[in-house]
VMD Tcl script that draws the C-alpha trace (Angstrom):
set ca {
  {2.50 2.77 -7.63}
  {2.32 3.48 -4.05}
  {-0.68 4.16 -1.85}
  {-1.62 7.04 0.44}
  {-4.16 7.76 2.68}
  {-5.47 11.91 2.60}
  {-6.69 13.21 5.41}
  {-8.70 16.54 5.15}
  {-8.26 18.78 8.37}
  {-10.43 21.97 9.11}
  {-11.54 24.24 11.82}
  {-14.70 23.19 11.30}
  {-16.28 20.02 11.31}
  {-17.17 18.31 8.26}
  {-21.01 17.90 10.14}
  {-20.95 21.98 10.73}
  {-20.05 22.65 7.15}
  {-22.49 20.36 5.95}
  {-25.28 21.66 8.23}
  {-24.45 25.35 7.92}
  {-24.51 25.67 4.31}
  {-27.02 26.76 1.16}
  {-27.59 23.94 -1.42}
  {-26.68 26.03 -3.96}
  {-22.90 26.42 -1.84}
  {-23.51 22.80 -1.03}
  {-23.56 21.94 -5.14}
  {-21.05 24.44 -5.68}
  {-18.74 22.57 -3.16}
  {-19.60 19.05 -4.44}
  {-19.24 20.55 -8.21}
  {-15.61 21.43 -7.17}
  {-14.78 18.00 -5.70}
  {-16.07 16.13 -8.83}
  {-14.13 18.07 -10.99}
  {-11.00 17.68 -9.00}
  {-11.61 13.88 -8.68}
  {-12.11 13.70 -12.67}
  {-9.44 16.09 -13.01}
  {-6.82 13.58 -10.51}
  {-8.66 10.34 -12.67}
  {-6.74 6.82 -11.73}
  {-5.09 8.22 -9.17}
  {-8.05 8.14 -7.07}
  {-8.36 4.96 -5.79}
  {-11.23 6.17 -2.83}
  {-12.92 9.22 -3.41}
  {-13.56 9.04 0.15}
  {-16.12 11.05 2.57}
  {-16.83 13.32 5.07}
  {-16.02 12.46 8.43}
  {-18.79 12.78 11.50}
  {-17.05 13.74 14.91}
  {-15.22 11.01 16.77}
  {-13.75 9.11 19.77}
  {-10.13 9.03 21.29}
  {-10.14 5.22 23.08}
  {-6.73 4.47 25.27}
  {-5.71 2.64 28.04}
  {-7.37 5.40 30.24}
  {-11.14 5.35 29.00}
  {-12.99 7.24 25.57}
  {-12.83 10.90 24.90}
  {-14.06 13.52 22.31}
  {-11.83 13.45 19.09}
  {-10.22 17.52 18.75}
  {-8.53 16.86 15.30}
  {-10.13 18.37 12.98}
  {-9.90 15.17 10.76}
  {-13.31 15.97 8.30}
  {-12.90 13.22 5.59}
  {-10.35 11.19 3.66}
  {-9.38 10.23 0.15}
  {-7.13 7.44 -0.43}
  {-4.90 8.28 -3.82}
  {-1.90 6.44 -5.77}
  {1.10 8.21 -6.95}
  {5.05 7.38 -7.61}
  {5.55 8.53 -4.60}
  {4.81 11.28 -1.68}
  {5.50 14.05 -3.76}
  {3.71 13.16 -6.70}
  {0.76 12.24 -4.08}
  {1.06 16.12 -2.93}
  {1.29 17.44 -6.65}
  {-2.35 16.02 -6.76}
  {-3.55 18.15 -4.09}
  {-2.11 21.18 -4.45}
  {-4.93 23.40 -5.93}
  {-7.66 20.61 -4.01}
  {-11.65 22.18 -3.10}
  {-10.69 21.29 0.70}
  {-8.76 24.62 0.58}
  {-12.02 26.36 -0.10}
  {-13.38 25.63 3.24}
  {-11.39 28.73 4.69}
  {-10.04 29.23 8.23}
  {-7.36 26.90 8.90}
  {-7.58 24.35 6.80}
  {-4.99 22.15 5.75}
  {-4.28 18.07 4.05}
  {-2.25 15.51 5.51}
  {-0.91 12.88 3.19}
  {0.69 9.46 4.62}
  {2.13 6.68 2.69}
  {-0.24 3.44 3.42}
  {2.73 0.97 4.19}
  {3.27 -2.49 3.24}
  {2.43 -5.10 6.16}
  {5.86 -7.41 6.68}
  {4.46 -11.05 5.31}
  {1.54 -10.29 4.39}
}
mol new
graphics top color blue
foreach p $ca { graphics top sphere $p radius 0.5 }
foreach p [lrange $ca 0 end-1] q [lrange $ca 1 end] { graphics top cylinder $p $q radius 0.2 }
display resetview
């Protein structure tokens, strides 16, 4: 089994969602994550978590983060389309405007 790292992207921040919503939509939400997470079972290796806003650092100096990146999951799978087979019909969808997932294969480190 191979690793990948899920990255949740959304016009909105994670923090904004979070802030902005009812605790009954806030239950709602978390009720559709556990059941997808129960639903996906071993292959969930990291549930994961939100994501606050963050920090670009390069060569040049720091600057705000414009992603989008609002959480992560980290899942195992055969391979990458197996991995995307798990996320297909994912709660992250439900956040509405443009959201979408980004799956990545965690690589093996040479000799290590």
């Amino acid at each position: 089994m191979a690793k990948f790292v899920v990255l949740y992207i959304g016009s909105m921040s994670a923090e904004s969602q979070i802030a902005e919503s009812t605790p009954e939509q806030a239950e709602a939400g978390m009720k559709a994550w556990t059941d997808w997470a129960a639903k996906t079972g071993d292959a969930l290796i990291d549930f994961g978590t939100p994501l606050g806003t963050g920090k670009v650092v390069s060569f040049s100096g720091v600057s705000e983060a414009t992603t989008g990146v609002g959480g992560y999951s980290i899942l195992q799978a055969d391979d990458l389309d197996a991995a995307v087979d798990l996320v297909k019909d994912h709660p992250h969808f439900m956040s509405g405007g443009e959201t979408t997932i980004q799956i990545y294969p965690a690589l093996d480190i040479p000799g290590m």
